[in-house]
N, C-alpha and C positions, 0 to 999 in steps of 0.2 A: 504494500500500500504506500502509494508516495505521499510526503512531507507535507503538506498543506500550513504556508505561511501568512494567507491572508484571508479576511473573509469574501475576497472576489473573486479565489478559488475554488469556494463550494458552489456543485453545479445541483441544483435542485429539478432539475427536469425529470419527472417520471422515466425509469429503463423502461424501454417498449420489452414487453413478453412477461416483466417480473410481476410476481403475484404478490398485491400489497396487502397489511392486516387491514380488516377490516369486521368491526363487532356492532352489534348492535345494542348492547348495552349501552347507558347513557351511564355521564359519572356522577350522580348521586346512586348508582347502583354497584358503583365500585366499594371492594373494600378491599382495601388499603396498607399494603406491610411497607414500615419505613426499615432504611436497614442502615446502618453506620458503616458501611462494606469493610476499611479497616479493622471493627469488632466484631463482625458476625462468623465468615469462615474464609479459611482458608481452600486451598484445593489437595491436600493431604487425606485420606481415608483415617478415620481413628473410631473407635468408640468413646463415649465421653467416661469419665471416671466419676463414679455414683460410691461416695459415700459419704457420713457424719460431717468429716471434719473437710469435706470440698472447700476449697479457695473460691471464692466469687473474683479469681483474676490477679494479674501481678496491678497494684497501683503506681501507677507512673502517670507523668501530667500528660507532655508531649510527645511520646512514642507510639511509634507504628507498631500495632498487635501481629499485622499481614496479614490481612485479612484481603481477599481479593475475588475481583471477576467470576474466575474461576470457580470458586468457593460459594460463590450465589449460583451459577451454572450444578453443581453438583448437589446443593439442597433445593433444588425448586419445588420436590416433590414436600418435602419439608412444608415449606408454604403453601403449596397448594390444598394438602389436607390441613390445614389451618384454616380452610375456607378463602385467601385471600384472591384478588383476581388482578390485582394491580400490586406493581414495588417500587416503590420508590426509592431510589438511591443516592446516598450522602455522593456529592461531588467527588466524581472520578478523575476529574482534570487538573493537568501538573499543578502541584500545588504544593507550599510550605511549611504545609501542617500534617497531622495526623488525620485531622477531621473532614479535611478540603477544601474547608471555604474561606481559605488565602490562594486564591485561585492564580495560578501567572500565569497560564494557557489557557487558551479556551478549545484551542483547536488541537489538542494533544491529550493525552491519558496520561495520568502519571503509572509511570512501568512499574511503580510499589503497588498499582491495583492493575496490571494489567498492561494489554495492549488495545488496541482499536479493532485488531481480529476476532480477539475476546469479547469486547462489547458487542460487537455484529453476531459472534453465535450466540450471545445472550439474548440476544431482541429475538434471533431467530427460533429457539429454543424454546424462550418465554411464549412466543406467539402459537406457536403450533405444538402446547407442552399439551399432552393427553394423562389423564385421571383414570386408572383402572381401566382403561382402554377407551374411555370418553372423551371427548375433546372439553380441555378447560385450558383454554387462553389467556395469558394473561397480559398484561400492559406493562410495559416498560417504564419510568419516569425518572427522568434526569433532573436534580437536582443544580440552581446555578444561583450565583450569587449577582 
């Protein structure tokens, strides 16, 4: 994917032949997982560790957990039987913080959450994700500052 340095390089023109999402939900009938992508998952397989004396986490102010792209791509089913139908995503674009929203790109991903390949299988993943073999869609939602 090439470098895109200004915004009179994004070409918005429909691809002839591509098949675009399209739902007929309206958005008050959305509901709505927000997700800190830094804190939720990474793209590592684990089971979680289930017991008494569990840590709720290391505390740190401004550090990256790594939590990323990928790591939303591999829990959707997670979400989805949560009932939700839309996700919204703390800011993925280069950025100075842990949280994202010291944003210095707009037209770039910070590579601590990813790439822009990542993002695209995520829209595309998210859109056409099926529930026990039914189709449950869900919506993408970018977060910006």
């Amino acid at each position: 994917m090439s470098l895109i340095t200004s915004i009179e390089e994004i070409d918005l023109t429909p691809v002839r032949g591509k098949k675009y999402f399209n739902i007929e939900r309206e958005w008050r009938e959305e509901f709505i997982y927000f997700l800190m992508v830094d804190r939720f998952h990474d793209d590592e397989d684990r089971e979680p560790v289930l017991s008494e004396d569990r840590l709720g986490g290391i505390r740190t102010h401004n550090s990256f957990y790594g939590g990323n792209i990928k790591g939303v791509i591999k829990n959707l089913e997670y979400i989805a039987r949560l009932g939700c139908t839309s996700i919204w995503l703390s800011p993925i674009f280069k950025t100075s913080d842990y949280h994202g929203y010291a944003i210095l790109d707009y037209l770039d991903i910070d590579e601590r959450f990813g790439t822009k390949e990542d993002l695209i299988e995520l829209v595309e993943a998210a859109h056409s994700f099926e529930l026990d073999g039914e189709p449950w869609p869900m919506k993408i939602i970018l977060d910006v500052v």
